[in-house]
N, C-alpha and C positions, 0 to 999 in steps of 0.2 A: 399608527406605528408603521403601516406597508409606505407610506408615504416619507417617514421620516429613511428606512433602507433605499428607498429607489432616489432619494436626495442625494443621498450618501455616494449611492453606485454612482450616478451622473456627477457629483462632484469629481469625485476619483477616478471615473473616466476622462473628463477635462483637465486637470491634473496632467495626468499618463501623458494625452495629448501632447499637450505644452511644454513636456519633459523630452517627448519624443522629437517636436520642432526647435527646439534648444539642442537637443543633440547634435539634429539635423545638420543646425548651420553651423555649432561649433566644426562637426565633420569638414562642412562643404568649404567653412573659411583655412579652413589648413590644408586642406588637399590643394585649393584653389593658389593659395599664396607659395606653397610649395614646387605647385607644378609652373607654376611662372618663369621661373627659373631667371628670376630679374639677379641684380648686385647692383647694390647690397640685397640684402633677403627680404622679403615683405612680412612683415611682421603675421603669425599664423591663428591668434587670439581673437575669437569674435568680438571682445569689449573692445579694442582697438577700433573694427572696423564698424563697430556702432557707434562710435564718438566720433571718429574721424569726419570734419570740417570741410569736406572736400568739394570743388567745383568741376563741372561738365561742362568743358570751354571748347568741342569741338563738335561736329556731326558725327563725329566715329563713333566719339565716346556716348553718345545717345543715344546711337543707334546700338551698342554695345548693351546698354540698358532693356533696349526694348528685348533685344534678341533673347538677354538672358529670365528677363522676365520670364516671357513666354516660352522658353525653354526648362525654368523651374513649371510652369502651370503644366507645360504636356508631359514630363516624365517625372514630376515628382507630386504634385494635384497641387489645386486651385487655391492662391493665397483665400484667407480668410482672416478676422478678427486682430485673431494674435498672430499668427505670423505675417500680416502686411509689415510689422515694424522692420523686417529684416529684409524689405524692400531697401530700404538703407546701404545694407551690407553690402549688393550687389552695386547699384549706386558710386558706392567709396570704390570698389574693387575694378568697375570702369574708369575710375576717374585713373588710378593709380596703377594701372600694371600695361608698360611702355608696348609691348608688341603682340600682337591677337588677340587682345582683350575678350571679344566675344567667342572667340573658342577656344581657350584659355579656359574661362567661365561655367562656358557649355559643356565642354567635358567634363569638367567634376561634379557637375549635376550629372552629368549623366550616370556615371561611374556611383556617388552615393546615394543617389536613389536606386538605380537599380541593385544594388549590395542591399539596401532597407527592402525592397519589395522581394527579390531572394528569399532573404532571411525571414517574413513575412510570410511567403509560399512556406517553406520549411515547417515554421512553429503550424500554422493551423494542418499539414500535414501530420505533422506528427500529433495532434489535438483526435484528429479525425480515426489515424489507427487506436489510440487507446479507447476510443469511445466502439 
């Protein structure tokens, strides 16, 4: 039975996760296509920019890629399993946003991760006074 609750806990923690990196990038895709400031508008919908078809036809635009990569991995932590798919997002969002694509990018990671690690400091603060 202790076995079937701690299934349970790790399930629902996996869960939470994967709820938590879905929010992530739905956050990061709307901040990101808003702050573009392109015309027309970039569409703000993470399903858009997981489907979107797009090609990286220049050196900018891949180096665009590498930057924001690794600019997700140091201020927001280490792709892993499930969130590699939204390697993609970043991917589409170089291919399509015409002028500073990598700090363009980079900025809105920065700004939603740090807003999530924030809010992260806060809660276990407040976890630590009640206790």
């Amino acid at each position: 039975m202790l076995k079937m609750v701690e299934l349970k806990r790790k399930v629902q923690a996996r869960t939470a996760y994967r709820n938590m990196i879905d929010a992530r990038f739905a956050e990061l895709t709307k901040r990101i296509a808003l702050d573009s400031n392109q015309y027309p508008a970039l569409d703000t919908s993470v399903a858009y920019w997981m489907t979107l078809k797009a090609k990286l036809s220049t050196p900018e635009q891949w180096q665009c890629l590498r930057d924001t990569y690794k600019a997700y991995e140091q201020l927001c932590e280490a792709f892993e399993d499930y969130s590699w798919q939204y390697v993609r997002v970043f991917y589409n969002l170089c291919s399509k946003i015409a002028v500073d694509s990598s700090q363009t990018i980079t900025q809105g990671i920065m700004v939603v991760c740090e807003k999530g690690r924030l809010l992260m400091n806060y809660e276990v603060n407040l976890k630590q006074r009640s206790n």
